[in-house]
N, CA, C and O atoms as a MOPAC input file, in Angstrom:
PM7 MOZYME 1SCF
protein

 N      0.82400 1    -1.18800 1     0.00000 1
 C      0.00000 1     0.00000 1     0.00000 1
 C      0.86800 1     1.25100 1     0.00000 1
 O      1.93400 1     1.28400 1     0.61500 1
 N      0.32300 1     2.43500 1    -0.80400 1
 C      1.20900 1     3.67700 1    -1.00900 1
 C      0.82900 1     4.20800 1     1.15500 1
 O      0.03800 1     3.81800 1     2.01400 1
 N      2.04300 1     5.31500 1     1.08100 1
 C      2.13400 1     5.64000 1     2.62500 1
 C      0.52400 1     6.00100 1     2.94400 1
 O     -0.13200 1     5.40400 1     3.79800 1
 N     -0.08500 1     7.28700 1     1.94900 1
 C     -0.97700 1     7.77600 1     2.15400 1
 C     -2.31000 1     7.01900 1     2.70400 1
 O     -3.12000 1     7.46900 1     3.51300 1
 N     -2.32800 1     5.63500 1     1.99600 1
 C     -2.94700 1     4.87100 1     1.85400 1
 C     -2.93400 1     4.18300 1     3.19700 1
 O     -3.98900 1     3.64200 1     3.52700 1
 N     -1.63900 1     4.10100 1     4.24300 1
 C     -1.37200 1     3.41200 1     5.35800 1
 C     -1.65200 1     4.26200 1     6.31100 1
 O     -2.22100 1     3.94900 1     7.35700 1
 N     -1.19100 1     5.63600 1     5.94800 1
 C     -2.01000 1     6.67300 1     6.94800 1
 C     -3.12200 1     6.80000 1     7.27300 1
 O     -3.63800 1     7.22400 1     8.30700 1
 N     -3.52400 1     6.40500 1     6.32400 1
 C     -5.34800 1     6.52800 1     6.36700 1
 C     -6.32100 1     5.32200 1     7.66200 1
 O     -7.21700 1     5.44400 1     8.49700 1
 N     -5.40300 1     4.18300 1     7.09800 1
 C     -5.42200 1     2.78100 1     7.41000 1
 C     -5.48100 1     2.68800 1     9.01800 1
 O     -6.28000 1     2.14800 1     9.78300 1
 N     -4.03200 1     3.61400 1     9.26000 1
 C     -3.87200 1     3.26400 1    10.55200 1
 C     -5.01700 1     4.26600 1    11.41100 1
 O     -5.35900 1     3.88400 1    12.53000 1
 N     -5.58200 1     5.53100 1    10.86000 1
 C     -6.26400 1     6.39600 1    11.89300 1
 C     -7.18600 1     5.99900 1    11.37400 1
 O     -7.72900 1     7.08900 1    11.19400 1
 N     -8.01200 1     5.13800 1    10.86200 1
 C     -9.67900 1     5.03700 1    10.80900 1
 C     -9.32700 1     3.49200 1    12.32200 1
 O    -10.04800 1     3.23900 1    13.28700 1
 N     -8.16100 1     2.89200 1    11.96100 1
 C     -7.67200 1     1.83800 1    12.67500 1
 C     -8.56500 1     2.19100 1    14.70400 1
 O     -9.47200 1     1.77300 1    15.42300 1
 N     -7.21100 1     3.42300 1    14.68100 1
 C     -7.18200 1     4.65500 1    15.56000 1
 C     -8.21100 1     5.28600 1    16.10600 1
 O     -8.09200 1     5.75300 1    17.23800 1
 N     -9.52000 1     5.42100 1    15.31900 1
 C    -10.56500 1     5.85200 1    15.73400 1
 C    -11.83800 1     4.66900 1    16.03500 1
 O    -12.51700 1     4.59300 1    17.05900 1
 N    -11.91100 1     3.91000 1    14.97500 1
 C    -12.97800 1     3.14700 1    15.06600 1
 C    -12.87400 1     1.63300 1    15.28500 1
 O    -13.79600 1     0.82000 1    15.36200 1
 N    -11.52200 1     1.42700 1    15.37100 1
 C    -11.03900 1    -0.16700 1    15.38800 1
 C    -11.10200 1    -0.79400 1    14.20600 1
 O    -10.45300 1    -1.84000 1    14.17100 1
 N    -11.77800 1    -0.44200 1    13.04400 1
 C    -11.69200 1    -0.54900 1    11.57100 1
 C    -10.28200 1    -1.53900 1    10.99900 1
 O     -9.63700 1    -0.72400 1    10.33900 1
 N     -9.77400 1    -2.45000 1    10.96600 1
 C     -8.97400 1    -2.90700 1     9.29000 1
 C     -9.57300 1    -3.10000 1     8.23500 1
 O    -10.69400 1    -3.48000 1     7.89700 1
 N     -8.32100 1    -2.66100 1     7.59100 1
 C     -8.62200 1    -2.81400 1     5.90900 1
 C     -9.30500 1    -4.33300 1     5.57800 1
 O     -8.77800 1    -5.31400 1     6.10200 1
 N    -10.26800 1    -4.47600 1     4.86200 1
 C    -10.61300 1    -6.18700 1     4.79500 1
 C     -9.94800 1    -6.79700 1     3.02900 1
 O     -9.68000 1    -5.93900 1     2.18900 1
 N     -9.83600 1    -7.71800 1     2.82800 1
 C     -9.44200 1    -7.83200 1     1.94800 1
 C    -10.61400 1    -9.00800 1     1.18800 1
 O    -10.19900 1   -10.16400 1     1.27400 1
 N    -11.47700 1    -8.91900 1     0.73900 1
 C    -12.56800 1    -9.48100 1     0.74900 1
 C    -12.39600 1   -10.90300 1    -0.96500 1
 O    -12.71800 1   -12.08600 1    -1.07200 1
 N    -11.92100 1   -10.17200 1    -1.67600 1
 C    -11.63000 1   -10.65400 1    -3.11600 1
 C    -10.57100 1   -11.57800 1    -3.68200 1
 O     -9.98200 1   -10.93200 1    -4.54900 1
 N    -10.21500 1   -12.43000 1    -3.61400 1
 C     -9.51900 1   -13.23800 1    -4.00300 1
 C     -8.65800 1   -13.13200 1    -5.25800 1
 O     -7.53800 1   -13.64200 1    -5.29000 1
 N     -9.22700 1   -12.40700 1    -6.39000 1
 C     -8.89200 1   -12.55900 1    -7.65100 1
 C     -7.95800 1   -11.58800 1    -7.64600 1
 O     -6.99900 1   -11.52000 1    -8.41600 1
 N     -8.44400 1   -10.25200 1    -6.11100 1
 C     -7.86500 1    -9.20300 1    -6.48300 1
 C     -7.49800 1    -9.02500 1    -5.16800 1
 O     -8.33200 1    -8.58000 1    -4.38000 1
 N     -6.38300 1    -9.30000 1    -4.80300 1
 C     -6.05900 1    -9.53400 1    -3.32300 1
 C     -5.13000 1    -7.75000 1    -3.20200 1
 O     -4.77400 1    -7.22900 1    -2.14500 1
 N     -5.01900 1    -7.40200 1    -4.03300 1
 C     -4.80800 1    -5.92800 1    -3.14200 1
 C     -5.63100 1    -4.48000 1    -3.25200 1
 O     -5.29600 1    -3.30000 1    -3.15900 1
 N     -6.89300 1    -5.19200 1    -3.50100 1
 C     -8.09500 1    -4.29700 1    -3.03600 1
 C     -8.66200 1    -4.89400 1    -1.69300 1
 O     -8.75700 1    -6.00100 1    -1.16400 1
 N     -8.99100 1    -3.57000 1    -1.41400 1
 C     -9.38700 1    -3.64600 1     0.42500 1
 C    -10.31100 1    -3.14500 1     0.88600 1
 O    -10.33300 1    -1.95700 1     0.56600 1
 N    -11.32500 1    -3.49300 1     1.64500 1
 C    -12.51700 1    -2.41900 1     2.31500 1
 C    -12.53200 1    -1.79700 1     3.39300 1
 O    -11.86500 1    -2.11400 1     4.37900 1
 N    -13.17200 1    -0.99800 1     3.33000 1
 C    -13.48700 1    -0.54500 1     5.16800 1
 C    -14.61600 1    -0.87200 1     5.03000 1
 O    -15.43500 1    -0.68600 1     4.13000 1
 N    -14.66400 1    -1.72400 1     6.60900 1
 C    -16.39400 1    -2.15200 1     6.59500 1
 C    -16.65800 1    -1.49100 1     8.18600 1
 O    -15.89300 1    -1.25800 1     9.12200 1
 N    -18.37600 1    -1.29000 1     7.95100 1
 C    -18.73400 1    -0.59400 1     9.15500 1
 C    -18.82400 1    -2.14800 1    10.35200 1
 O    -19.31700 1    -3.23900 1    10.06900 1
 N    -18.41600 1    -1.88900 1    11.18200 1
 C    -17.91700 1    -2.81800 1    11.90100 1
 C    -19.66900 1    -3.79900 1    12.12700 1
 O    -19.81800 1    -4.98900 1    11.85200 1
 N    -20.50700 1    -3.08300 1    12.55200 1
 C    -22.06500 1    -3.65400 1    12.86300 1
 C    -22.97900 1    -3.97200 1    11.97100 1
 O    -23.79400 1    -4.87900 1    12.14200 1
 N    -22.89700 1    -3.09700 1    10.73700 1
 C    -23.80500 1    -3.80200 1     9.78300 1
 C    -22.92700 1    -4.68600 1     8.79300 1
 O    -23.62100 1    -5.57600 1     8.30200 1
 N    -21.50600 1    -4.70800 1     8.32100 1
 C    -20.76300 1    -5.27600 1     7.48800 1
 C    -20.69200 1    -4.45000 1     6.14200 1
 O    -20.02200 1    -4.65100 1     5.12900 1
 N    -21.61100 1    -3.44100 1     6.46300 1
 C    -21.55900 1    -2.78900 1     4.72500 1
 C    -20.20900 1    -1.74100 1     4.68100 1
 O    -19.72400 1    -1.34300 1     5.74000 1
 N    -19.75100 1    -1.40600 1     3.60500 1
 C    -18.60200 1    -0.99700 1     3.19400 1
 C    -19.27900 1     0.38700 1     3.35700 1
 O    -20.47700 1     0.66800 1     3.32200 1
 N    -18.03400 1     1.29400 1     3.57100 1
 C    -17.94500 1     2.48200 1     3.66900 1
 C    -16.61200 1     3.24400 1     2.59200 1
 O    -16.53400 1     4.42400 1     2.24900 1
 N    -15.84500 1     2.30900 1     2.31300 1
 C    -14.79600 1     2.82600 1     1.52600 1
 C    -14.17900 1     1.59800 1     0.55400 1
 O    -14.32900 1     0.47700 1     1.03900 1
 N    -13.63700 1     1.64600 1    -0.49500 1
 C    -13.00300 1     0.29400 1    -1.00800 1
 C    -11.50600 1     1.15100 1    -1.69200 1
 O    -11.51300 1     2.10200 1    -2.47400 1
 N    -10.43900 1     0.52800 1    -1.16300 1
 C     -9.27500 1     0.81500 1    -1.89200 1
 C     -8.77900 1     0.00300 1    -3.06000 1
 O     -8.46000 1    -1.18000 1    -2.94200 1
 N     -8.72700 1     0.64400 1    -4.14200 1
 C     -8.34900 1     0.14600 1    -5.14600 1
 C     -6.66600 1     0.48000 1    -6.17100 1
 O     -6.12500 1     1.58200 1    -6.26900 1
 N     -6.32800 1    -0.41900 1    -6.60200 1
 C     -5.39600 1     0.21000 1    -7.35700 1
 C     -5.29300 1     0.24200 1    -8.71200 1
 O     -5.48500 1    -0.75200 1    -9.41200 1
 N     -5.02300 1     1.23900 1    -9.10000 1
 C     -5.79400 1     1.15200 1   -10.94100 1
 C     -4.83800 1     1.90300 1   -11.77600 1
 O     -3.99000 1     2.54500 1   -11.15500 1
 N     -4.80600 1     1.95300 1   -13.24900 1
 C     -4.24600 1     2.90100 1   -14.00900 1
 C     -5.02300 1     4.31300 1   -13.89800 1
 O     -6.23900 1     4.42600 1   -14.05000 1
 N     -3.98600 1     5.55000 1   -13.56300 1
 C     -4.69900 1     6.65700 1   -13.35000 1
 C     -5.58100 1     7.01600 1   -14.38300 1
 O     -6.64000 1     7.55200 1   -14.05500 1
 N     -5.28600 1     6.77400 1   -15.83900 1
 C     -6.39800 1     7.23500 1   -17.04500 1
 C     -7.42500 1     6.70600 1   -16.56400 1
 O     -8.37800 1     7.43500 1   -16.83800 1
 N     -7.85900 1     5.50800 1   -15.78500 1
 C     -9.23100 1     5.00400 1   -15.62800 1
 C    -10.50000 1     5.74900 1   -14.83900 1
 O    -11.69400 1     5.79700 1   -15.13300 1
 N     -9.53600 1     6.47800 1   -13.38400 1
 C     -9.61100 1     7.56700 1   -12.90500 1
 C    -10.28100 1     8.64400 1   -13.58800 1
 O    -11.43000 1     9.01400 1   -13.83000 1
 N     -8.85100 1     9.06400 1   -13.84100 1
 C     -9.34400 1    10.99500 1   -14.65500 1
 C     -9.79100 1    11.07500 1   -15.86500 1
 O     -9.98300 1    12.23600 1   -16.22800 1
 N    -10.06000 1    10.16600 1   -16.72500 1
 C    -10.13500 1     9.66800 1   -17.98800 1
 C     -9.59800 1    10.63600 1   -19.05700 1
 O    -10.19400 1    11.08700 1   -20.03500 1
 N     -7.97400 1    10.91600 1   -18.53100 1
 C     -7.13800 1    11.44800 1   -19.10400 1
 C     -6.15400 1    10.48800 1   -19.47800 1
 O     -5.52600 1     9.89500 1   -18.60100 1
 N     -5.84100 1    10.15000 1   -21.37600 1
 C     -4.78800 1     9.03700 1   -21.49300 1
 C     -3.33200 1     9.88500 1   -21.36900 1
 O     -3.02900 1    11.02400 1   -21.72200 1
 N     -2.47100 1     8.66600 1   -20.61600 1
 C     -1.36500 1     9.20400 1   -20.41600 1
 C     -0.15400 1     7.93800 1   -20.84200 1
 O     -0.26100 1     6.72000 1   -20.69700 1
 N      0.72200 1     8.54700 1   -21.27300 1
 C      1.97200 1     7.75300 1   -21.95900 1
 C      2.64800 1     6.67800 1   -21.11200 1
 O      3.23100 1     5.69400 1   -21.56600 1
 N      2.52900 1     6.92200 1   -20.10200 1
 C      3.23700 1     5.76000 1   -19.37300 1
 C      2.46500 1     4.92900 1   -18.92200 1
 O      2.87100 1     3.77700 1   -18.76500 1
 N      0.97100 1     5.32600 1   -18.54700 1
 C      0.00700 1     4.22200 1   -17.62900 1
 C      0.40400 1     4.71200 1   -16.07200 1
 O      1.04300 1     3.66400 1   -15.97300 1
 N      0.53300 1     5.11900 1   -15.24100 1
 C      0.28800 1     4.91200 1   -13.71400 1
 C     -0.00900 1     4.40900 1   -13.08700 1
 O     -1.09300 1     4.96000 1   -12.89100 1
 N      0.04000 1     3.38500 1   -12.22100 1
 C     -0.75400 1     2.89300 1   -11.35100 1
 C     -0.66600 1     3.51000 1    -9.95900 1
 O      0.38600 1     3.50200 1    -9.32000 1
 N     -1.64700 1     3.97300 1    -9.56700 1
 C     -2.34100 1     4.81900 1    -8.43900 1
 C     -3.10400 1     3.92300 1    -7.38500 1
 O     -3.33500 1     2.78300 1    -7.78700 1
 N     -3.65000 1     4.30400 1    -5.78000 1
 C     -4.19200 1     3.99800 1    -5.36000 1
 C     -5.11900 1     4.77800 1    -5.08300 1
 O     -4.95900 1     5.99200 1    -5.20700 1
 N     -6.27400 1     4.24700 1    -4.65200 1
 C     -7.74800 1     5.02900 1    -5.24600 1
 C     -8.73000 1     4.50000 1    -3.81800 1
 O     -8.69100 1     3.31400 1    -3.48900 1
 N     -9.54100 1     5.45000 1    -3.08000 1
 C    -10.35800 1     5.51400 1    -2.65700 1
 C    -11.82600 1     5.35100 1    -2.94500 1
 O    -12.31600 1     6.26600 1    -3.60700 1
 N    -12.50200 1     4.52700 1    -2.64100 1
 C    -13.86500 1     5.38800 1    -3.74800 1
 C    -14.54000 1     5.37000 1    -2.11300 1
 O    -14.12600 1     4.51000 1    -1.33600 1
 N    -15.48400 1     6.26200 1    -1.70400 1
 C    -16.43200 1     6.29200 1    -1.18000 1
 C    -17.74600 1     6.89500 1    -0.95600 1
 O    -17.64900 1     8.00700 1    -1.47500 1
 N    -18.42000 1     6.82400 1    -0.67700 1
 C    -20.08600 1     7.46700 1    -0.23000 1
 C    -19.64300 1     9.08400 1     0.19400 1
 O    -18.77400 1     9.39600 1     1.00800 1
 N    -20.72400 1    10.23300 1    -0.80900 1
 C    -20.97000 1    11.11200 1    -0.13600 1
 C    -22.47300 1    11.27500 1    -0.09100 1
 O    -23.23800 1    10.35700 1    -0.38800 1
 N    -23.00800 1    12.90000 1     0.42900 1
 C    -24.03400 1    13.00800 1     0.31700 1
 C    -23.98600 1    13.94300 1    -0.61500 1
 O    -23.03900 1    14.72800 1    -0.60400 1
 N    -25.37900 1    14.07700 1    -1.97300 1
 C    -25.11000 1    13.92300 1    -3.19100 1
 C    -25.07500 1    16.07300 1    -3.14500 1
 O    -24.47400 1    16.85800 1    -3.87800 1
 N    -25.96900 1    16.31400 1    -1.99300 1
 C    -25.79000 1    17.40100 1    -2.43000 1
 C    -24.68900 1    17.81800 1    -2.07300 1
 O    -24.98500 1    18.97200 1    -2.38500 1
 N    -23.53600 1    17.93500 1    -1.64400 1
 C    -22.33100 1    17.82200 1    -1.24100 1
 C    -21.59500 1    17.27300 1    -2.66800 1
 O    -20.39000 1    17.35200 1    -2.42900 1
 N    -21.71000 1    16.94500 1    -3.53600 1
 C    -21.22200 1    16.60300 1    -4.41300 1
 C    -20.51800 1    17.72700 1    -5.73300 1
 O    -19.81900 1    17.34100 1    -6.67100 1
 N    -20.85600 1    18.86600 1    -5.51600 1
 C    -20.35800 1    20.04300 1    -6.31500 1
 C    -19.41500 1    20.07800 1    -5.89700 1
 O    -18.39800 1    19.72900 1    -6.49800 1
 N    -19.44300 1    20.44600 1    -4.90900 1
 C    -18.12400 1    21.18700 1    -3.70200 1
 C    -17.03400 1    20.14000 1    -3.37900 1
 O    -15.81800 1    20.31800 1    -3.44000 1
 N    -17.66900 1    19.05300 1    -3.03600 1
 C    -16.26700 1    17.82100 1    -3.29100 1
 C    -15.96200 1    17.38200 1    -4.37700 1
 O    -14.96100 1    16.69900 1    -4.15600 1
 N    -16.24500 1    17.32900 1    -5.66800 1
 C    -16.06400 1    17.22500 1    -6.44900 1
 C    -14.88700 1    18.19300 1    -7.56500 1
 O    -14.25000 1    17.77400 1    -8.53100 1
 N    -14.92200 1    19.22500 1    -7.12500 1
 C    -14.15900 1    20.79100 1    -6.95700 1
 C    -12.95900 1    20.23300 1    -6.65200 1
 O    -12.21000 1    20.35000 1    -7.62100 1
 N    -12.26200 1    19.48700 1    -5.42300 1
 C    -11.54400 1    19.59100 1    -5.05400 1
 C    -10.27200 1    19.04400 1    -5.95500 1
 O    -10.59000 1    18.18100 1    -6.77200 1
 N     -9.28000 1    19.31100 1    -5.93500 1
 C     -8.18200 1    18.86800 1    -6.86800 1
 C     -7.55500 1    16.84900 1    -6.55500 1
 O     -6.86500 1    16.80700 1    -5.53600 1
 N     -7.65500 1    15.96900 1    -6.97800 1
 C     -7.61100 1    14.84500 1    -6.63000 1
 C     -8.95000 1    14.12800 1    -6.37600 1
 O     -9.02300 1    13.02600 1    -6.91900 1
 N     -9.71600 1    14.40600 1    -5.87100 1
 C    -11.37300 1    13.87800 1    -5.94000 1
 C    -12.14800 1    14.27500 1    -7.32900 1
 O    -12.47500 1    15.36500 1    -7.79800 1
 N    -12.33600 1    12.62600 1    -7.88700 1
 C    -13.23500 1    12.54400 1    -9.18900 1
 C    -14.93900 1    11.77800 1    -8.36000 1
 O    -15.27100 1    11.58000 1    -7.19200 1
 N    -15.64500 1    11.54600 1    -9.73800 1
 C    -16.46100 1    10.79900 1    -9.67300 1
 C    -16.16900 1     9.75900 1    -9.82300 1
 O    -15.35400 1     9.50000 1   -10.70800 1
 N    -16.74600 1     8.68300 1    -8.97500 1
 C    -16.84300 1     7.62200 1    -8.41500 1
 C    -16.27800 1     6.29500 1    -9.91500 1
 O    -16.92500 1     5.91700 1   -10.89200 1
 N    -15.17000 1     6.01400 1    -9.56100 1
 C    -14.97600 1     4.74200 1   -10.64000 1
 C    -15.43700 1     3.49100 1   -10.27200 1
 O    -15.29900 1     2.99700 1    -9.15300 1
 N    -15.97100 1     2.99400 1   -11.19600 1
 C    -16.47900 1     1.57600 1   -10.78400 1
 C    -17.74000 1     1.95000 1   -10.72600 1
 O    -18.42800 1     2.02900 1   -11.74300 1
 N    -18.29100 1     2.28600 1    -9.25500 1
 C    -19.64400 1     2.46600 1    -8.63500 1
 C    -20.37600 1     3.29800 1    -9.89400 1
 O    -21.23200 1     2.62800 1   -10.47200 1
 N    -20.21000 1     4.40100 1   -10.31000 1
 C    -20.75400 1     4.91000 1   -11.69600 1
 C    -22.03900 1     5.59500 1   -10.95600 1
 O    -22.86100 1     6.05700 1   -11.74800 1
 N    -22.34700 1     5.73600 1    -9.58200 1
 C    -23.46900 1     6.76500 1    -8.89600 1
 C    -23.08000 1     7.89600 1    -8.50600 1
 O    -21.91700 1     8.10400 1    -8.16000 1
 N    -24.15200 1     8.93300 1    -8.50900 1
 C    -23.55800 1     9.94300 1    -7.98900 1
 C    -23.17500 1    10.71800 1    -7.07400 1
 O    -22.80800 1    11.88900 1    -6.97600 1
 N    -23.39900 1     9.46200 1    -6.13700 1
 C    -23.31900 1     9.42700 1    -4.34900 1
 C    -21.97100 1     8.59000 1    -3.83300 1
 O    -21.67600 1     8.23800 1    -2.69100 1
 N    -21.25400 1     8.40100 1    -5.10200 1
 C    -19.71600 1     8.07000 1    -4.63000 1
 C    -18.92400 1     8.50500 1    -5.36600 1
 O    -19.15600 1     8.71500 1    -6.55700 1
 N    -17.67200 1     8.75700 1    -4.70800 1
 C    -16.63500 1     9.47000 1    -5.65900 1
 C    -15.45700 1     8.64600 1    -5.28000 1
 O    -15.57100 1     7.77000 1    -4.42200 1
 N    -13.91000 1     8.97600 1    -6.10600 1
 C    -12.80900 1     8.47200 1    -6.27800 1
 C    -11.85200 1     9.69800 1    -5.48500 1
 O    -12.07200 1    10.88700 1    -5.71700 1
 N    -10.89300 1     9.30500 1    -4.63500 1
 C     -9.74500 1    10.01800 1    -4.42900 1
 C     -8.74500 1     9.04200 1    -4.67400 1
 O     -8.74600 1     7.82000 1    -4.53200 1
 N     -7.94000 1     9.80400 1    -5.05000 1
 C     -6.21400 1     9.41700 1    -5.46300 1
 C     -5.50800 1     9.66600 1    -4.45100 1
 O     -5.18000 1    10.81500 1    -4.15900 1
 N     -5.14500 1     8.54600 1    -3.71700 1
 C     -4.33800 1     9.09500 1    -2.59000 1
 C     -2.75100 1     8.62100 1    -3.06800 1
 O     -2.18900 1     7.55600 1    -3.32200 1
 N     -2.42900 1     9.89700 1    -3.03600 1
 C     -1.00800 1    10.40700 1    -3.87500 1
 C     -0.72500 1    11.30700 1    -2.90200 1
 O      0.46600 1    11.60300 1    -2.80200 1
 N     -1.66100 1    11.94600 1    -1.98600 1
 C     -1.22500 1    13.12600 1    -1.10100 1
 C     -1.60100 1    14.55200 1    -1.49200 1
 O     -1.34100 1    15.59700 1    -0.89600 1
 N     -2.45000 1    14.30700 1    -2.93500 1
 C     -2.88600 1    15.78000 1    -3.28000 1
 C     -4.12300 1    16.12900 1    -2.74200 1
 O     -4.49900 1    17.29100 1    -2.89800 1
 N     -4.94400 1    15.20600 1    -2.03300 1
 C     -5.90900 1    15.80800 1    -0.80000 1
 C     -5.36600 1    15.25800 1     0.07000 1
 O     -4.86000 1    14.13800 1     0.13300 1
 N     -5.52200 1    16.55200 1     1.22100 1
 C     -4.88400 1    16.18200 1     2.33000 1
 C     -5.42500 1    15.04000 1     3.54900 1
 O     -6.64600 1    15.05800 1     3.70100 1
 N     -4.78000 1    14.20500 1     4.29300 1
 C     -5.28100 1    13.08100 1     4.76600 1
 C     -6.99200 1    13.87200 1     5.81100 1
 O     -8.06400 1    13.27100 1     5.75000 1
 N     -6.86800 1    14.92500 1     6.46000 1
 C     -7.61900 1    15.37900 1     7.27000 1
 C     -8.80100 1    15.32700 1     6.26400 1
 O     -9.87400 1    14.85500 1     6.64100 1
 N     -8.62900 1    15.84900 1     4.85300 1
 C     -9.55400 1    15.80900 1     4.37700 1
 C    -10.86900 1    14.83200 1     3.49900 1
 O    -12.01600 1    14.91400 1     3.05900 1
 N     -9.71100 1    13.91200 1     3.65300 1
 C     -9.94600 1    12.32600 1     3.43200 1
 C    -10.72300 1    11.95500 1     4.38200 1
 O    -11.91800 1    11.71900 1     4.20300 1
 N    -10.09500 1    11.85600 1     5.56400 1
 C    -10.01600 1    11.65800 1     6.51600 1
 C    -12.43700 1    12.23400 1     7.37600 1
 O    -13.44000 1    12.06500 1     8.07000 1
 N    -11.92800 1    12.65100 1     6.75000 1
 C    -13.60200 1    14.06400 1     7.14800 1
 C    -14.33000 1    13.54200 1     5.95200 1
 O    -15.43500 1    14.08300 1     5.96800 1
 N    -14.25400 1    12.93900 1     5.17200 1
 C    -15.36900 1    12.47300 1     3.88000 1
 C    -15.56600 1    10.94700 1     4.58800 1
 O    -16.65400 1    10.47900 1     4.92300 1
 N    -13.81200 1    10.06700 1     4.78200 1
 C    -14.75600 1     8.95300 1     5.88600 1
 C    -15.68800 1     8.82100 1     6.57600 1
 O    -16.62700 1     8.02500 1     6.60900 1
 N    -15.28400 1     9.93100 1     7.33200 1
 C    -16.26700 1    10.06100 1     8.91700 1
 C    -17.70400 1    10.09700 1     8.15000 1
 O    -18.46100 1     9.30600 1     8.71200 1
 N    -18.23000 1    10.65100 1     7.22600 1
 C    -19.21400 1    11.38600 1     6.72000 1
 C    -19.83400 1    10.01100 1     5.33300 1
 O    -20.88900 1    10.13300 1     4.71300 1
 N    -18.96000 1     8.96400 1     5.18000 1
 C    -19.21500 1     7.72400 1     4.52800 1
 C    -20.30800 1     7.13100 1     5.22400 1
 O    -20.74400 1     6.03600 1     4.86800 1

């Protein structure tokens, strides 16, 4: 896992007793956060080529690690704004989005869209 990605890891760890789950077999380094009482996911880490992301093609390919999680939709302008937070890959709703954790949103702010997952 990238650092950002372990930072994250260890303070949801830190706050809620939360580990990463690793649920998938095929794809053993994607990971969830699950809400500890109902089992439903609140976050899934993924690792992907960044064009899949920003759906910007790029010459080398990247591979990035990727957040996707739950917001609330009207909240969705304004996080969406932010530099590193896209719309939601995979999920394709408009009540989840993608961060790139590369470190260009800051963990607090990551960190405050969890809480709010």
């Amino acid at each position: 896992m990238y650092a950002q990605t372990n930072r994250i890891a260890l303070a949801l760890n830190l706050r809620y007793g939360d580990r990463l789950d690793h649920p998938f077999q095929k794809l053993p380094t994607y990971a969830v956060f699950r809400h500890p009482d109902t089992k439903k996911w609140y976050g899934l880490v993924m690792d992907l080529e960044r064009s899949l992301v920003t759906g910007k093609q790029e010459s080398d390919a990247p591979t990035i690690e990727v957040l996707n999680l739950k917001i609330d939709t009207a909240e969705a302008d304004r996080t969406l704004a932010i530099d590193g937070i896209y719309p939601g890959y995979h999920m394709k709703r408009p009540d989840w989005i993608s961060i790139i954790l590369d470190d260009t949103v800051p963990d607090d702010t990551v960190l405050a869209l969890l809480d709010r997952s």
